[in-house]
C-alpha positions as CSV (number, residue, x, y, z in Angstrom):
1,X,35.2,-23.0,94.2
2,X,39.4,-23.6,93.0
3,X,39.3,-26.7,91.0
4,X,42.1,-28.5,89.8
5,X,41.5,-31.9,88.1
6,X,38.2,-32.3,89.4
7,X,36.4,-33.5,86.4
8,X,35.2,-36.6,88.3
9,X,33.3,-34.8,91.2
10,X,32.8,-30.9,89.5
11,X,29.4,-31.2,88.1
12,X,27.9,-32.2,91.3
13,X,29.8,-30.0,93.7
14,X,28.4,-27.2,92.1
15,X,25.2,-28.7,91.6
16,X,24.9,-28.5,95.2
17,X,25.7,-25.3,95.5
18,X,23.5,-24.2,92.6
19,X,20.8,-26.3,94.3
20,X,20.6,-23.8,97.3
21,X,17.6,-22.5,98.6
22,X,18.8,-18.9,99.4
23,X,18.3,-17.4,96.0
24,X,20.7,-14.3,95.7
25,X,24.1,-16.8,95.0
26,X,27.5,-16.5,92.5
27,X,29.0,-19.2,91.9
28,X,32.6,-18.5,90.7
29,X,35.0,-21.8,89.7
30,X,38.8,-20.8,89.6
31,X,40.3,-23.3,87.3
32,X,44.3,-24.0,88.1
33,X,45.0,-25.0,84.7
34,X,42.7,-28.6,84.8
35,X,44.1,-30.7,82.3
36,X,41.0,-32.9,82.7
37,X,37.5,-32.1,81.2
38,X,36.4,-29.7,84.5
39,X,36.7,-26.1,82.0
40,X,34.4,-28.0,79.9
41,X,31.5,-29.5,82.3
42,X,32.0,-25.7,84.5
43,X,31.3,-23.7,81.2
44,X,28.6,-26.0,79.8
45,X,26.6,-25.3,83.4
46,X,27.5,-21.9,83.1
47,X,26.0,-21.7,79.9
48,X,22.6,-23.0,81.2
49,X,22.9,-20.6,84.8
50,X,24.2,-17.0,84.7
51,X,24.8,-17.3,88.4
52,X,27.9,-19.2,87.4
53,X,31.2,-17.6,86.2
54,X,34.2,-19.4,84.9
55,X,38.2,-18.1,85.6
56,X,40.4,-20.3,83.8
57,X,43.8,-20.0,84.4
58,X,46.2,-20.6,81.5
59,X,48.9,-21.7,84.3
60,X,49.2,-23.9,87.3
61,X,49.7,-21.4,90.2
62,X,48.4,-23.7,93.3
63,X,45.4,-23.7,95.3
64,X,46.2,-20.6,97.3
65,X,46.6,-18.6,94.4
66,X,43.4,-19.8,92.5
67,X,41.4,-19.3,95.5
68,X,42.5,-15.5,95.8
69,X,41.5,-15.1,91.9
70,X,38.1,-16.0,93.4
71,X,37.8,-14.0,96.0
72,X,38.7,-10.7,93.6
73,X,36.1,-11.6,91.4
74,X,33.6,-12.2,94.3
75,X,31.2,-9.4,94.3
76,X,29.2,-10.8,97.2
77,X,28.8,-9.0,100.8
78,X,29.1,-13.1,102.2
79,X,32.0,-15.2,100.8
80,X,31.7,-19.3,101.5
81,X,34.5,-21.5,100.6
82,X,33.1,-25.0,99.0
83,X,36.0,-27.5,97.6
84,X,34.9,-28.8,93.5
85,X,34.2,-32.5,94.8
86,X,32.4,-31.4,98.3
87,X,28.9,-31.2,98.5
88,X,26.5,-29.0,100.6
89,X,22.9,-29.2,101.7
90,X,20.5,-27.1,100.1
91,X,19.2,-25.2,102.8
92,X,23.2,-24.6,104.0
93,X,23.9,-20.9,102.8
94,X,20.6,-19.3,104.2
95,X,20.7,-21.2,107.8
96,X,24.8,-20.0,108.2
97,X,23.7,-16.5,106.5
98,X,20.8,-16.4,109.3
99,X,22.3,-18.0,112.4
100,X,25.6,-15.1,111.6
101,X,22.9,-12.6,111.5
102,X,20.8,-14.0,114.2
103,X,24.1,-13.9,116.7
104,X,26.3,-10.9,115.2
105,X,28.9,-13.2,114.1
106,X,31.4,-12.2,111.1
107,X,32.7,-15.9,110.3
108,X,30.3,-19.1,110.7
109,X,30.7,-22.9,110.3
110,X,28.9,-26.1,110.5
111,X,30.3,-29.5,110.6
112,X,32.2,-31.5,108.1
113,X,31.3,-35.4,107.6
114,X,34.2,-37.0,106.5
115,X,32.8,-39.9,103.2
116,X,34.8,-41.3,100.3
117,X,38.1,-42.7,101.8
118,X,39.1,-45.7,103.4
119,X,39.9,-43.7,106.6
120,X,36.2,-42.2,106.0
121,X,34.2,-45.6,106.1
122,X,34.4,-46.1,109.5
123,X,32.0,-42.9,109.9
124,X,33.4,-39.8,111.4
125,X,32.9,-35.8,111.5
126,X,34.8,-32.9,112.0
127,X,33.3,-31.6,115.7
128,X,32.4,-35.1,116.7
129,X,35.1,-35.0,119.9
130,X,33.2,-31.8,121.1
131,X,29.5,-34.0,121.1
132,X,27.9,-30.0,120.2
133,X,24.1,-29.4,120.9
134,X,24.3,-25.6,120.4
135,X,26.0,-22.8,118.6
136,X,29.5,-21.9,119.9
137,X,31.5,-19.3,119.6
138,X,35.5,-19.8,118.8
139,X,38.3,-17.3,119.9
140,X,41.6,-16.6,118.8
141,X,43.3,-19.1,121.5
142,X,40.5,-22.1,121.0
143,X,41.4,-21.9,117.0
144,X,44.9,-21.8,117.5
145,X,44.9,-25.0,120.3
146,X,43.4,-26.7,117.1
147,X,46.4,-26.3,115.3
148,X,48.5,-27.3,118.2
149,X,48.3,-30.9,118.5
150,X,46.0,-30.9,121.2
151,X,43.9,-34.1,121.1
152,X,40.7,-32.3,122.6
153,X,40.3,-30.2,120.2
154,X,39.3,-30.8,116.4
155,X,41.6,-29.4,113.4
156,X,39.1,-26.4,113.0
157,X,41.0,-24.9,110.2
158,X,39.4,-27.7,108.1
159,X,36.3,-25.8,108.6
160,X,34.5,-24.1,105.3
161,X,33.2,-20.8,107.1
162,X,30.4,-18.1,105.6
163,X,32.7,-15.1,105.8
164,X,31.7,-11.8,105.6
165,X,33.4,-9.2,103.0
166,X,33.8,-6.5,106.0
167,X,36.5,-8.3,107.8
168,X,37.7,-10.6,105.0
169,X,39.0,-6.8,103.5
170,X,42.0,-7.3,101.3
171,X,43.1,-10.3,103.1
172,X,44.0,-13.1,101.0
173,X,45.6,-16.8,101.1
174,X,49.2,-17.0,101.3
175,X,50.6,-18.1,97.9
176,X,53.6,-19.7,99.6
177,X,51.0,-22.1,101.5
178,X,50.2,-25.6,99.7
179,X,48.5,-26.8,102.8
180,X,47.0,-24.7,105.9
181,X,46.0,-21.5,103.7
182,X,42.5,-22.2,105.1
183,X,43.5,-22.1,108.6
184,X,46.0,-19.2,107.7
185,X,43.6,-17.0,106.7
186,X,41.3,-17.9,109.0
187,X,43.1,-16.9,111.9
188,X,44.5,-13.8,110.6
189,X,41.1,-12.9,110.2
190,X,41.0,-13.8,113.8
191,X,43.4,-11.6,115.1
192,X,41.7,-8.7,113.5
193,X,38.8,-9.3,115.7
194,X,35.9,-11.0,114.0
195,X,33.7,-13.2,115.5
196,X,33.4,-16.4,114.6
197,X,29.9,-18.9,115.7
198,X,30.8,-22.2,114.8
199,X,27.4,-24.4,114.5
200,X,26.9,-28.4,114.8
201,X,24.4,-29.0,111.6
202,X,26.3,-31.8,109.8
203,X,25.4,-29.8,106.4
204,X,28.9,-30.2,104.7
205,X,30.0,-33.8,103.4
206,X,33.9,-33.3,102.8
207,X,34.9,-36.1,100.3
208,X,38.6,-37.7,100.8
209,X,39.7,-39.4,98.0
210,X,43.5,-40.3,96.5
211,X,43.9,-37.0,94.4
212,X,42.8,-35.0,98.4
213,X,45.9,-32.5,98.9
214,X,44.6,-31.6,102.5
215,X,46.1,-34.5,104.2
216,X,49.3,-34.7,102.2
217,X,52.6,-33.4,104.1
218,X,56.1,-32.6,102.9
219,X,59.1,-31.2,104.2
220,X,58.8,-27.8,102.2
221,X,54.8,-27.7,103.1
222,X,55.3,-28.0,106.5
223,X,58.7,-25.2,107.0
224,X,56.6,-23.1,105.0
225,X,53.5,-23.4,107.7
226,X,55.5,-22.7,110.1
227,X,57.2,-19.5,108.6
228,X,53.5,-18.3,108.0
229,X,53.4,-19.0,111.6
230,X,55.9,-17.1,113.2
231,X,55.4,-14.4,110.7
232,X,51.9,-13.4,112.1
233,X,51.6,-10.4,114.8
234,X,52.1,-11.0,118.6
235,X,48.6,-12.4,120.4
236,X,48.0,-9.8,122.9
237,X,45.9,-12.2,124.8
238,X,48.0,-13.9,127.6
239,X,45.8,-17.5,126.5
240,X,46.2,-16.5,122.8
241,X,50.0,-16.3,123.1
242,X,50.1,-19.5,125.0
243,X,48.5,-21.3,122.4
244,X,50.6,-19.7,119.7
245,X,53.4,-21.3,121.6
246,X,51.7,-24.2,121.4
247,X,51.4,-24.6,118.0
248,X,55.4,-23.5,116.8
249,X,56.3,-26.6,118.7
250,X,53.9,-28.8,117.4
251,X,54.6,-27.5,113.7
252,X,58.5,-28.0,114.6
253,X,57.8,-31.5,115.9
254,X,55.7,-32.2,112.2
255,X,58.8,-30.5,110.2
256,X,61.6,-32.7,112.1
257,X,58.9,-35.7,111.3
258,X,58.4,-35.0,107.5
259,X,62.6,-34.5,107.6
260,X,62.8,-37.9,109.3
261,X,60.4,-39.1,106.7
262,X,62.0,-37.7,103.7
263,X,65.5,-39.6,104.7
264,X,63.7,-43.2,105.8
265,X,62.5,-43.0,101.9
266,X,65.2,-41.2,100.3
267,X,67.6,-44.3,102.9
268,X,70.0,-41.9,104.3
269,X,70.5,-43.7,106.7
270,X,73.2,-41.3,108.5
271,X,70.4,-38.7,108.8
272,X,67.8,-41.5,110.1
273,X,69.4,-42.8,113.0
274,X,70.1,-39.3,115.2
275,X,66.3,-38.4,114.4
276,X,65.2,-41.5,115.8
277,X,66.9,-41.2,119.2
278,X,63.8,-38.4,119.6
279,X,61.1,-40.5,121.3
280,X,58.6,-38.1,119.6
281,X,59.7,-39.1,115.9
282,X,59.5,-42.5,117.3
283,X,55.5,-42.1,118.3
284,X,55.0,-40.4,115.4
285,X,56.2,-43.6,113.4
286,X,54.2,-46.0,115.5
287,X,51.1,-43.3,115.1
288,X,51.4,-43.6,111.5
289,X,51.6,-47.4,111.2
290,X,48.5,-47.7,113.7
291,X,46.8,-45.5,111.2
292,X,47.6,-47.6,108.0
293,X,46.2,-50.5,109.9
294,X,43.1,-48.7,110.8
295,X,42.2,-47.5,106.9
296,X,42.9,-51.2,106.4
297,X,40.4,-52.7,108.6
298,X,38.2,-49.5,107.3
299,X,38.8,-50.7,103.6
300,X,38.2,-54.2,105.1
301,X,33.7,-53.7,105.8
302,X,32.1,-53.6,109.2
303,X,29.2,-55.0,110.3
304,X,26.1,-52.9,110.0
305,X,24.7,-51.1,112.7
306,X,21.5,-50.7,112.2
307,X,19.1,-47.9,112.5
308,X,19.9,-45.0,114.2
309,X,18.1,-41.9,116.1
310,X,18.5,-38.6,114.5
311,X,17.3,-35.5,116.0
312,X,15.1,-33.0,113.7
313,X,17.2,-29.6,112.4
314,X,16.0,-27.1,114.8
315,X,16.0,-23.6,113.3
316,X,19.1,-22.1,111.8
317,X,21.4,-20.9,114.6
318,X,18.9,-22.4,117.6
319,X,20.2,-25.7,119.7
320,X,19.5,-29.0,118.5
321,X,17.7,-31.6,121.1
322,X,20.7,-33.7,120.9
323,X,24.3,-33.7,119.1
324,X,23.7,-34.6,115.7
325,X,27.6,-35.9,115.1
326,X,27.5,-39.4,115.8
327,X,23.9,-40.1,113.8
328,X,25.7,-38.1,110.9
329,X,28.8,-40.4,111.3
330,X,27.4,-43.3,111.2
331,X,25.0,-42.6,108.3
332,X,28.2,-41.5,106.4
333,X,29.7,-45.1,107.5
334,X,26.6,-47.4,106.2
335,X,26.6,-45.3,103.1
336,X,30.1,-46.2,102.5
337,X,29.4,-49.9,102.3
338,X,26.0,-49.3,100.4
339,X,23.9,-49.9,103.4
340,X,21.6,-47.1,105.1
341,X,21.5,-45.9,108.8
342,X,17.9,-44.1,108.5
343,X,15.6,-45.3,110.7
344,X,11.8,-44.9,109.8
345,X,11.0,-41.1,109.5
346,X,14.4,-39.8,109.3
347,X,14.6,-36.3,109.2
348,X,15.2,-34.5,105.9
349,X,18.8,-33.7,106.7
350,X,19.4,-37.3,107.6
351,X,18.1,-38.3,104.1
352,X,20.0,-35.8,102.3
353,X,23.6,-36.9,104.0
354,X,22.8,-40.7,103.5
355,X,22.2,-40.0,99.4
356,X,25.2,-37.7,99.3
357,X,27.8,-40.1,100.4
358,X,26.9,-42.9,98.2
């Protein structure tokens, strides 16, 4: 768990994970030189639970770096990634320990439901566009079409994977990586042939809030994605090299965006007016205004929806009766504007995601 300036949400992030069911668990917070109160609150729990160790870094060194101080102390055989103000179901590290086990998987994931921003209100989660029932399993080509702009396919290198120590080896996050370093390492990981089982239990509530990094682009984050990019090895998989291609145009389309960007605020105007000949750069702007407007009506209420079905959490790795996304969405959505979507015996995990996002 890297932390930096998380003193609002630490205590209960790893609450969550201390609160796990499977009992054999370290808990290690990498501290990037918090000028908040989140050294204090992680040694005072650490005092009262040797499972949790403390790194404090004396320097800011950004969240790639921290995470990689983490990962040298792990002493684990299974490494999972969990941000300082995410939360995480209590039974989530055995059922993604037993579902990798149960189908010889190296890497596995469950879903993400989105709570805490504007943009988050209107209920959503991670895998919702693939409507999931049962375990699947994600290649180097379906993980790198995430990345790509494709609109089918959900940004899957937002994922917080269970990932075994055999083929995580020395690998670390990119220090030159600011945003991405999860998908970057991820997919390098990838490439060295692990197999990755990607699950839809909607066991992972991923806060966005105004301090989030994740969603925040630049010019300098986004050439330095896609140097990571072109520096990684050639796919030898005619589908995996396609979608590679894929992706360097969609990260050149993003940097000539965050350049057109940079000069509309910085009013350079001699700059803006030959990037907005590009009828990309133009979608891109009308995009991003249609988005403002949605976390506006977002920020604005909804009506309630009432009640909704949620199926029962089959065992870990086995197929649920039906896709559990849109119940978790919109139980993450009536949470948000202190309403419930539960309907009379609600499954645990229902009950579990609808206190969480309040």
């Amino acid at each position: 768990m890297a932390n930096f300036r998380g003193a609002a949400y630490l205590r209960h992030a790893m609450q969550s994970v201390l609160d796990q069911t499977h009992d054999r668990i370290e808990l290690i917070i990498a501290d990037d030189a918090s000028d908040d109160d989140s050294v204090a609150i992680a040694r005072g729990m650490a005092r009262n639970d040797d499972r949790v160790r403390v790194l404090a870094s004396a320097q800011n060194q950004g969240p790639a770096a921290t995470r990689n101080r983490a990962l040298d102390a792990a002493s684990g055989d299974w490494i999972a990634i969990v941000d300082s103000d995410d939360l995480i179901h209590p039974q989530r590290i055995a059922r993604l320990l037993a579902a990798a086990q149960g189908h010889g998987a190296d890497l596995v994931a469950d879903d993400l439901v989105h709570f805490g921003a504007p943009e988050a209100q209107g209920g959503r989660t991670l895998l919702q566009p693939l409507a999931m029932t049962t375990p699947q399993i994600i290649d180097t080509a379906l993980f790198l079409r995430a990345n790509s702009g494709d609109p089918r396919v959900p940004g899957l290198g937002y994922l917080k994977p269970l990932i075994s120590r055999r083929v995580l080896g020395s690998r670390r996050y990119d220090g030159r990586l600011q945003i991405g370093e999860d998908y970057d390492l991820i997919l390098r990981i990838l490439l060295g042939g692990a197999r990755y089982l990607l699950l839809p239990d909607p066991l992972y509530a991923y806060r966005r809030h105004a301090s989030s990094i994740s969603h925040r682009l630049s010019v300098d984050r986004m050439a330095a994605m896609l140097a990571a990019h072109r520096a990684l090895p050639r796919m030898e998989e005619p589908a995996a090299r396609q979608a590679a291609a894929a992706v360097d145009r969609h990260l050149r389309r993003a940097l000539r965006y965050e350049r057109l960007v940079s000069d509309i605020k910085g009013r350079n105007l001699t700059r803006v007016a030959p990037r907005m000949v590009d009828p990309a750069m133009l979608g891109r702007l009308f995009a991003s205004l249609q988005d403002r407007r949605r976390r506006g009506a977002a920020q604005a209420g909804r009506p309630a929806a009432g009640p909704v079905a949620c199926p029962a959490m089959p065992q870990a790795g086995a197929a649920w009766p039906s896709a559990p996304a849109n119940p978790a969405a919109a139980i993450a959505a009536e949470a948000s504007q202190g309403r419930t979507a539960l309907p009379t015996g609600a499954p645990e995990w229902a009950r579990w995601l609808d206190a969480a996002v309040r």
